[in-house]
C-alpha positions, 0 to 999 in steps of 0.5 A: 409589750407582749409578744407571742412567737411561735416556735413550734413546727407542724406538718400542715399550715393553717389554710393548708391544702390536704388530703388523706393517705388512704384516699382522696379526701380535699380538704383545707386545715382549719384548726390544729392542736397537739395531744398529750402524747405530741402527736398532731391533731387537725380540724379540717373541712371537706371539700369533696362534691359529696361528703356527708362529715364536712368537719373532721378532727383527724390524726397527722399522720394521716394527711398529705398535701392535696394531689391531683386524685383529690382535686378530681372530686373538689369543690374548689377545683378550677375556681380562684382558691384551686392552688394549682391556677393561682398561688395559695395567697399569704396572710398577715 
């Protein structure tokens, strides 16, 4: 039997809320990788009301787990995925 564990660590898990340091940017964690260097690169999709690059691929180092700033201008916001009403639900 083959079986895969995954032993490295990351800053984001898949589904993950995020935001970007700079600014209000809601967005979910869709994809992540490393580069050469170790250092980790995300594709996450915007959830912002107006957004013209809805998929990203962007630095790390850069997000932040989402804050009440980028709830104000999310999509999702007071509906049943909004993390802040119902607790973010674990898959198998």
């Amino acid at each position: 039997m083959n079986m895969h564990v995954e032993t490295e660590t990351w800053r984001f898990e898949l589904g993950a809320m995020i935001t970007h340091r700079d600014g209000p940017m809601p967005s979910v964690v869709l994809y992540r990788t490393r580069a050469s260097n170790g250092l980790e690169i995300y594709g996450v999709r915007s959830f912002a009301f107006e957004d013209p690059n809805r998929d990203r691929l962007i630095m790390g180092e850069v997000l932040k787990p989402i804050d009440e700033a980028a709830w104000q201008i999310c999509l999702l916001a007071g509906t049943s995925l909004d993390t802040r009403i119902a607790p973010a639900v674990d898959q198998p």
